[in-house]
MMTF fields as JSON, N, C-alpha, C and O atoms, coordinates in Angstrom:
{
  "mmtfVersion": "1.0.0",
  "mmtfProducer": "UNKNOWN",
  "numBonds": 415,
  "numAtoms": 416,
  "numGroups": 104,
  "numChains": 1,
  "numModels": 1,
  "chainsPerModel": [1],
  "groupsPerChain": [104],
  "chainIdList": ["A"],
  "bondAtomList": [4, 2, 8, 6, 12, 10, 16, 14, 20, 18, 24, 22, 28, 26, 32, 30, 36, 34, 40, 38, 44, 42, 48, 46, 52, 50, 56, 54, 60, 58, 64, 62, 68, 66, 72, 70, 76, 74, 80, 78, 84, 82, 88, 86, 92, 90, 96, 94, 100, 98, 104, 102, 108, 106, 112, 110, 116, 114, 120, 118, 124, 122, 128, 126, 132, 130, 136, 134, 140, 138, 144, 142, 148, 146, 152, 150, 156, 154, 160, 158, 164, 162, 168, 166, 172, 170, 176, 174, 180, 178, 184, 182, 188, 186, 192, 190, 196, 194, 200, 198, 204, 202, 208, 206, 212, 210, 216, 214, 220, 218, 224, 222, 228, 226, 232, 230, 236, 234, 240, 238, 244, 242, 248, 246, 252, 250, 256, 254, 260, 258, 264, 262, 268, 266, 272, 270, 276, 274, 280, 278, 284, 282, 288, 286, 292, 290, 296, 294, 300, 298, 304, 302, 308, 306, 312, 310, 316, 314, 320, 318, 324, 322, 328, 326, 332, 330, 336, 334, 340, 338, 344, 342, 348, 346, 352, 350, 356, 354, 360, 358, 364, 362, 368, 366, 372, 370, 376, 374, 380, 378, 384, 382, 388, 386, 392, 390, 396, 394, 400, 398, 404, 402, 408, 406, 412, 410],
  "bondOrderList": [1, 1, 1, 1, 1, 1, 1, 1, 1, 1, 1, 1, 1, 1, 1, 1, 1, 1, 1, 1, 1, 1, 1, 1, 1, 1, 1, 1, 1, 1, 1, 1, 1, 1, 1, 1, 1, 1, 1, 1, 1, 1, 1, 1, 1, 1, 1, 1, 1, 1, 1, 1, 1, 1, 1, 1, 1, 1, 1, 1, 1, 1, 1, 1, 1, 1, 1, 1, 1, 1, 1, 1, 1, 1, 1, 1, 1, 1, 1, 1, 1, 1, 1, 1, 1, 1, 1, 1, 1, 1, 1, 1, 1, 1, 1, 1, 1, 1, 1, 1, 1, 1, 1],
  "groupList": [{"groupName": "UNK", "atomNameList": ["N", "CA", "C", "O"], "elementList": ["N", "C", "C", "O"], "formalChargeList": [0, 0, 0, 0], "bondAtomList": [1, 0, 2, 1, 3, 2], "bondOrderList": [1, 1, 2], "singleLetterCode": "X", "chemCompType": "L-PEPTIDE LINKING"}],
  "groupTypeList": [0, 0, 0, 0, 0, 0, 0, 0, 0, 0, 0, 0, 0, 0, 0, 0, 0, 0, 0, 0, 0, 0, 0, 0, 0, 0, 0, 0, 0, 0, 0, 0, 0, 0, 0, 0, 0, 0, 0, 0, 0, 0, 0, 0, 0, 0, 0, 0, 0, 0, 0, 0, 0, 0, 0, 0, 0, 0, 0, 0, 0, 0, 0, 0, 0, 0, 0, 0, 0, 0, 0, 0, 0, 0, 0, 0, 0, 0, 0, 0, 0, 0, 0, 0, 0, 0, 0, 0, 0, 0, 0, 0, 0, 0, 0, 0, 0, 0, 0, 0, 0, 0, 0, 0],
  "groupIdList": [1, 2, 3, 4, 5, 6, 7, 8, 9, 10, 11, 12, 13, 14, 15, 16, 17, 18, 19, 20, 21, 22, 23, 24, 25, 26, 27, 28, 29, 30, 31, 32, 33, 34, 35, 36, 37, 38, 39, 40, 41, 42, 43, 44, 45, 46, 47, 48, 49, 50, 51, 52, 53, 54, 55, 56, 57, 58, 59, 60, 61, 62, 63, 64, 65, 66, 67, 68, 69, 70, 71, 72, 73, 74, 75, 76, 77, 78, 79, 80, 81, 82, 83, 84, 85, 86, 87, 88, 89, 90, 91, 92, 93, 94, 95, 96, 97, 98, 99, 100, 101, 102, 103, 104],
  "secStructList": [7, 7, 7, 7, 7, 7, 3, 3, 3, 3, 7, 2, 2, 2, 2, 2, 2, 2, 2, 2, 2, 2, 2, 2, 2, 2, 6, 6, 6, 7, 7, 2, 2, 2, 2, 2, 2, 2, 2, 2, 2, 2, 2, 2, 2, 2, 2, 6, 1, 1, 1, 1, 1, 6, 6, 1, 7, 7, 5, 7, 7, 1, 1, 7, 7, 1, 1, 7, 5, 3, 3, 3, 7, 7, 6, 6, 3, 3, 3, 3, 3, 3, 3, 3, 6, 6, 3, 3, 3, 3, 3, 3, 3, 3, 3, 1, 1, 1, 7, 2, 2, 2, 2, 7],
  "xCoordList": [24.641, 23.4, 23.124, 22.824, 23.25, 22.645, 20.784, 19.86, 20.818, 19.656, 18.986, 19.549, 18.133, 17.261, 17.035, 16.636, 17.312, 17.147, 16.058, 16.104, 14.745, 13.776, 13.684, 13.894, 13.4, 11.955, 11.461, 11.152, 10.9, 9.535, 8.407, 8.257, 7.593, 6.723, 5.506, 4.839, 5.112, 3.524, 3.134, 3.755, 1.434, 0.65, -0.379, -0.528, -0.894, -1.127, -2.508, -3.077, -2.989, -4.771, -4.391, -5.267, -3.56, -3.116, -3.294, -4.073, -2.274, -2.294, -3.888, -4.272, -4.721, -6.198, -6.79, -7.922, -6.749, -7.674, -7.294, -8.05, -6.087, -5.219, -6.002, -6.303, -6.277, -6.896, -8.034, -8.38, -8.821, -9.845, -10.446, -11.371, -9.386, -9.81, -9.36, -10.132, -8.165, -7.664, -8.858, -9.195, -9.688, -10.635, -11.79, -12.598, -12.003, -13.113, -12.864, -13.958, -12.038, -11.413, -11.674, -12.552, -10.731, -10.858, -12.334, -12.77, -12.709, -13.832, -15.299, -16.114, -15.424, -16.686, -16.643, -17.607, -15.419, -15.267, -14.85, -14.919, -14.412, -13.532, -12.561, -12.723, -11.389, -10.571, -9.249, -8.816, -8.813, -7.362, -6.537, -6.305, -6.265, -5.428, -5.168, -4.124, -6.636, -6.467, -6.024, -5.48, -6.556, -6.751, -4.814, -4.161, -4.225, -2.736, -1.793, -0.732, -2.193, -1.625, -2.1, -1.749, -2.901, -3.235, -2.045, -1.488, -1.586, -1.26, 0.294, 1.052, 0.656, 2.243, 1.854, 2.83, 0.783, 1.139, 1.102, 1.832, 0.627, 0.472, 2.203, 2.749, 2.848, 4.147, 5.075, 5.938, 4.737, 5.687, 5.444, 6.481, 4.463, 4.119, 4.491, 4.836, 4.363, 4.774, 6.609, 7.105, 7.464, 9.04, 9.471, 10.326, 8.582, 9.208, 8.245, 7.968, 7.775, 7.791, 8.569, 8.774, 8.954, 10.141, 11.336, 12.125, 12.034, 13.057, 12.557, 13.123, 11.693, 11.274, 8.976, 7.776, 9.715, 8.67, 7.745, 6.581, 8.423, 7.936, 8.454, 8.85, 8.429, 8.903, 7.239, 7.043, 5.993, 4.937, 3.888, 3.933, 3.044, 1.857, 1.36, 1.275, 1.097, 0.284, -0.795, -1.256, -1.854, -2.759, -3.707, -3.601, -4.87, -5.277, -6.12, -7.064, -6.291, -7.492, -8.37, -7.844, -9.6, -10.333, -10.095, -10.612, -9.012, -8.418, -7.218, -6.324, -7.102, -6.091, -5.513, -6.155, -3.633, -2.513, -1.409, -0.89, -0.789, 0.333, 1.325, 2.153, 1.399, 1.983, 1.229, 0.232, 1.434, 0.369, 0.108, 0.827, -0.622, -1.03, -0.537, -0.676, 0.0, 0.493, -0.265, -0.495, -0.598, -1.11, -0.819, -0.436, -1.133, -0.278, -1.418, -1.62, -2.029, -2.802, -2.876, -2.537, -3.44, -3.026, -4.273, -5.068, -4.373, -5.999, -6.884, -6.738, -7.901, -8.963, -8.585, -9.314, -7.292, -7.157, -6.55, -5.944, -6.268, -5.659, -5.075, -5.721, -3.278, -2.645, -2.597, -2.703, -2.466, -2.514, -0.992, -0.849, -0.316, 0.991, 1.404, 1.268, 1.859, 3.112, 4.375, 4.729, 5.133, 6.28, 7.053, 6.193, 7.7, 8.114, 9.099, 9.608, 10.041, 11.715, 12.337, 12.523, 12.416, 13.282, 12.55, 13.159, 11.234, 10.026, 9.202, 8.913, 8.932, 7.233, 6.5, 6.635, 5.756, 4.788, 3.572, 2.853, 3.264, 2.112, 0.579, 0.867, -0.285, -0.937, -2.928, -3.914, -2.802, -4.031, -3.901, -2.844, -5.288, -5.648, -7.045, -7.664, -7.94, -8.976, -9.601, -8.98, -10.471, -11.595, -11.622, -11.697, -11.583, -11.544, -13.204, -13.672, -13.526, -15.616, -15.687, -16.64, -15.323, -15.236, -15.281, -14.428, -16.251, -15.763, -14.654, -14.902, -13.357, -12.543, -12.089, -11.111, -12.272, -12.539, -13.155, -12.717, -14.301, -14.487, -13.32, -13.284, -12.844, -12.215, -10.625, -10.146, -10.171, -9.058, -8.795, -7.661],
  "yCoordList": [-22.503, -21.797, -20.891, -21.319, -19.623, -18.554, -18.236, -17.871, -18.544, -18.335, -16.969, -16.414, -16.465, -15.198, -15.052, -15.997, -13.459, -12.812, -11.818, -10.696, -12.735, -11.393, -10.403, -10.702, -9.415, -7.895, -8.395, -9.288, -8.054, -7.737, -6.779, -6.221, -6.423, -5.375, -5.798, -6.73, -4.917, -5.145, -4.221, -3.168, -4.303, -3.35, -2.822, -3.598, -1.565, -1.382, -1.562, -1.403, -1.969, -2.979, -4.68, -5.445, -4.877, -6.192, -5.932, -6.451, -4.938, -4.608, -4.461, -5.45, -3.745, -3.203, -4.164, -3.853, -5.206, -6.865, -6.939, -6.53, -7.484, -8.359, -7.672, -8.331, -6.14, -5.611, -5.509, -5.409, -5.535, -5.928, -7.682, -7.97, -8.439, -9.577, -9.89, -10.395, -9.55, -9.073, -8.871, -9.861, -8.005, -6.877, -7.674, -7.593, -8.567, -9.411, -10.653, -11.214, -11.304, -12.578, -11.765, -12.134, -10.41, -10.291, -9.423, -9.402, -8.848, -7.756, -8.622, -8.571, -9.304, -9.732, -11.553, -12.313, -11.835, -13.503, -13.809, -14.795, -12.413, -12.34, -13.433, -14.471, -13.015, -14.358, -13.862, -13.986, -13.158, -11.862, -13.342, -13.358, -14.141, -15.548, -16.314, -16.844, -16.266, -16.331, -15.646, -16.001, -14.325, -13.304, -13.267, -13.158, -13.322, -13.456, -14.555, -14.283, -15.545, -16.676, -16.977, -17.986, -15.98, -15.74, -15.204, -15.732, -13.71, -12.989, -13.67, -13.278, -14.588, -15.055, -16.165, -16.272, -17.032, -17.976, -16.81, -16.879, -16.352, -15.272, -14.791, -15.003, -14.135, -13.722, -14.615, -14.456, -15.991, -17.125, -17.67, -17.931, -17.857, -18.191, -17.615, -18.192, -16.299, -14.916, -14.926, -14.662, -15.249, -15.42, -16.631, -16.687, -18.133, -18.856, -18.821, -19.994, -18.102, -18.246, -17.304, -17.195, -16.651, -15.215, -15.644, -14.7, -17.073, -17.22, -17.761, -17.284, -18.568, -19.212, -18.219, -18.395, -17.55, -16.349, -17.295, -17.691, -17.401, -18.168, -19.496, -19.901, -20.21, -21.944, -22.447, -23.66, -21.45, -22.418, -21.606, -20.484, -22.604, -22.557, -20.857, -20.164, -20.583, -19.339, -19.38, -20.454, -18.264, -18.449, -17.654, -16.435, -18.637, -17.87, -16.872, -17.315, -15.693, -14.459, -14.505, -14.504, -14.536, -13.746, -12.607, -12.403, -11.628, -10.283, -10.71, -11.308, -10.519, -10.234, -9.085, -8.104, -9.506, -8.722, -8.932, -10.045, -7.741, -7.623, -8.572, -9.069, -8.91, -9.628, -10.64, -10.251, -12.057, -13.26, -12.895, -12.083, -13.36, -13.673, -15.069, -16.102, -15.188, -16.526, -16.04, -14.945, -17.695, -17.593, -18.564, -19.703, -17.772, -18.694, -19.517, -18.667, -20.335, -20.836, -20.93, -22.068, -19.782, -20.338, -20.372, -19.443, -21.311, -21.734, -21.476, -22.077, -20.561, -20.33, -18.909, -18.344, -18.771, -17.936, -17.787, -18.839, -16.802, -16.97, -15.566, -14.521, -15.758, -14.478, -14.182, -15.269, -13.076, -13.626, -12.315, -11.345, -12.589, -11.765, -11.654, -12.643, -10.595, -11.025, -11.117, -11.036, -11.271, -11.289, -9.738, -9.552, -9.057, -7.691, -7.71, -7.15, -8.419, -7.696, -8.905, -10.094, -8.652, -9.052, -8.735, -8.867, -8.288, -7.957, -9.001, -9.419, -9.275, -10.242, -9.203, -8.922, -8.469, -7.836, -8.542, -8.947, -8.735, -9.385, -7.905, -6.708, -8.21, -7.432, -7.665, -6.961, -8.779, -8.933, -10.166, -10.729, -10.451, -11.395, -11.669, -10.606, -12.911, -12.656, -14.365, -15.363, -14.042, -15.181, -16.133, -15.685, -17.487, -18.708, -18.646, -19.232, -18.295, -18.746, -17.079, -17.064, -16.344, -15.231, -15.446, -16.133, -14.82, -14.655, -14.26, -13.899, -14.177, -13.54, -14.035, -13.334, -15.003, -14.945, -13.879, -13.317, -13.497, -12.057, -10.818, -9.677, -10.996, -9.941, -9.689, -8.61, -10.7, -11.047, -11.361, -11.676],
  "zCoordList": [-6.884, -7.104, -5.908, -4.793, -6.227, -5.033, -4.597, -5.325, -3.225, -3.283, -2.873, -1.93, -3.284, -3.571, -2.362, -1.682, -1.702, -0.602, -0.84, -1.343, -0.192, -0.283, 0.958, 2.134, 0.553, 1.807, 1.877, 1.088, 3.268, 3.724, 3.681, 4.768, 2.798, 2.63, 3.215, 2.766, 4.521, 5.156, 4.705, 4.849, 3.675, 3.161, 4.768, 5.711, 4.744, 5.402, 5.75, 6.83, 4.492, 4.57, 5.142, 5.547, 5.098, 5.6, 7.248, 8.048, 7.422, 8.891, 9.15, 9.774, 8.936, 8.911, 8.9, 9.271, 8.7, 8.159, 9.723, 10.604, 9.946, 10.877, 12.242, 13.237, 12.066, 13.043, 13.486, 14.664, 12.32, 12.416, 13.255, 14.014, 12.625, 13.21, 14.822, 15.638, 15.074, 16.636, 17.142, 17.792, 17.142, 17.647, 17.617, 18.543, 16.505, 16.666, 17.451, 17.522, 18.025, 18.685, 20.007, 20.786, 20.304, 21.588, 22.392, 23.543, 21.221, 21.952, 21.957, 22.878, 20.905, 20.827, 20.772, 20.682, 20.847, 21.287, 23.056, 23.789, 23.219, 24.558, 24.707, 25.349, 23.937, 23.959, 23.116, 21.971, 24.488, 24.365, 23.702, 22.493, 24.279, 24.305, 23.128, 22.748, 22.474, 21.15, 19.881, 18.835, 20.485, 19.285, 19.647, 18.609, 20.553, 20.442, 19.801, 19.239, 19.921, 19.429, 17.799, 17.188, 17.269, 15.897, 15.212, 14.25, 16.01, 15.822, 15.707, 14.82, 16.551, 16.593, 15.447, 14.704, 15.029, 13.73, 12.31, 11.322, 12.429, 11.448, 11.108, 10.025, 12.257, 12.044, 11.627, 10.764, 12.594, 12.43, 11.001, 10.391, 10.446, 8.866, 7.612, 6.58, 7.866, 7.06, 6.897, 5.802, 8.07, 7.982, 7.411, 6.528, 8.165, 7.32, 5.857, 5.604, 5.043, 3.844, 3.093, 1.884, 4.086, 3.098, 3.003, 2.945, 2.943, 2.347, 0.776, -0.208, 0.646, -0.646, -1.045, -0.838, -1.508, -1.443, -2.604, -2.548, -3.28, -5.048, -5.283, -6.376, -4.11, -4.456, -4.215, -4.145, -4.086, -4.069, -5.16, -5.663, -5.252, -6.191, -5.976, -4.962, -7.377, -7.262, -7.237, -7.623, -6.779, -6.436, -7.556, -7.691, -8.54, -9.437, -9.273, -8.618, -9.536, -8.844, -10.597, -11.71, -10.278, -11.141, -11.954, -13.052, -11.162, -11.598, -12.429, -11.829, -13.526, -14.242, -13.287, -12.914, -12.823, -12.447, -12.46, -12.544, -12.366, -12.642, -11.96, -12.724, -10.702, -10.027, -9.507, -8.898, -9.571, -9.076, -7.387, -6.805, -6.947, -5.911, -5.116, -5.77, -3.829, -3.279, -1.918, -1.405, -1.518, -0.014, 0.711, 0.444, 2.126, 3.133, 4.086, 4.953, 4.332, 5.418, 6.308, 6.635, 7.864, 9.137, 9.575, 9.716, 9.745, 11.159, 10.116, 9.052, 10.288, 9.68, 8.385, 7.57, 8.689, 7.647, 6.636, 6.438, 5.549, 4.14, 4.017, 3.933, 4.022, 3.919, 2.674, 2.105, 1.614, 0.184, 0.012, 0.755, -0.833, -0.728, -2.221, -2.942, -2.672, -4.225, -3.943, -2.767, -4.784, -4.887, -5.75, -6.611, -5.885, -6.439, -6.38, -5.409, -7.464, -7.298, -6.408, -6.667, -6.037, -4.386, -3.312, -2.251, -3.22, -1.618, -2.098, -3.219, -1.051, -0.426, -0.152, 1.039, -0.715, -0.088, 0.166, -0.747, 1.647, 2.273, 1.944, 1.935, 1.812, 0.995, 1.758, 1.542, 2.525, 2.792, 3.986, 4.274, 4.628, 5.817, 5.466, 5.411, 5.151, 4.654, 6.132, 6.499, 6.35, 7.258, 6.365, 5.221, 6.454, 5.386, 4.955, 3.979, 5.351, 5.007, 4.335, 3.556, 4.359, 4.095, 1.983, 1.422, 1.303, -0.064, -0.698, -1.849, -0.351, -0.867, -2.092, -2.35, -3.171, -4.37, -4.921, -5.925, -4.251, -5.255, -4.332, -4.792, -3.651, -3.023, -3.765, -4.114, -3.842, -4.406, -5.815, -6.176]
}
C-alpha cells in the first residue's frame, strides 16, 4: 500500500490571522518569547500533520463546501485546513474563545 504524498499550501489570510496574533502576544502582551514559541508549535503541528492530511476527523462547518474542513489544535488555538488533490492547504488560525463557528 503506497502512502499519499501531500503540498503544502499557506493561504495568505492564514498568514494574516497568524500575524495578527504575533502582534497581539508581542505588542500588547509584551511577550516576544511567547508570541515565538507559538509560532514554532504552529509550524511543528502543521508538518507533522502533512503526512496523514485526511487520517483525522473532519471538521463540520455550518457552510456547506466543497472541500471539508480539518483542524489542528495548538495551545489556545485552531488551525482549520482542506485537503485538494494531493495539497493541505492550511487556510486559517482562529483564538479558541474566538466564534469561529460562525467564521468557518
Amino acid at each position: 500500500m503506497s502512502e499519499k504524498h501531500y503540498e503544502l499550501r499557506i493561504l495568505p489570510l492564514f498568514e494574516s490571522d497568524l500575524s495578527e496574533i504575533v502582534d497581539y502576544i508581542v505588542f500588547r502582551l509584551k511577550n516576544p518569547i511567547a508570541a515565538e514559541n507559538l509560532v514554532d508549535a504552529v509550524e511543528k503541528a502543521i508538518y507533522e500533520r502533512l503526512p496523514n492530511a485526511e487520517a483525522f476527523d473532519q471538521y463540520q462547518s455550518k457552510k456547506e463546501r466543497k472541500y471539508p474542513y480539518y483542524r489542528i489544535q495548538v495551545k489556545s488555538f485552531t488551525i482549520f485546513y482542506v485537503v485538494i488533490d494531493n495539497v493541505m492547504e492550511v487556510r486559517r488560525i482562529l483564538y479558541g474563545r474566538r466564534n469561529w463557528k460562525e467564521i468557518i
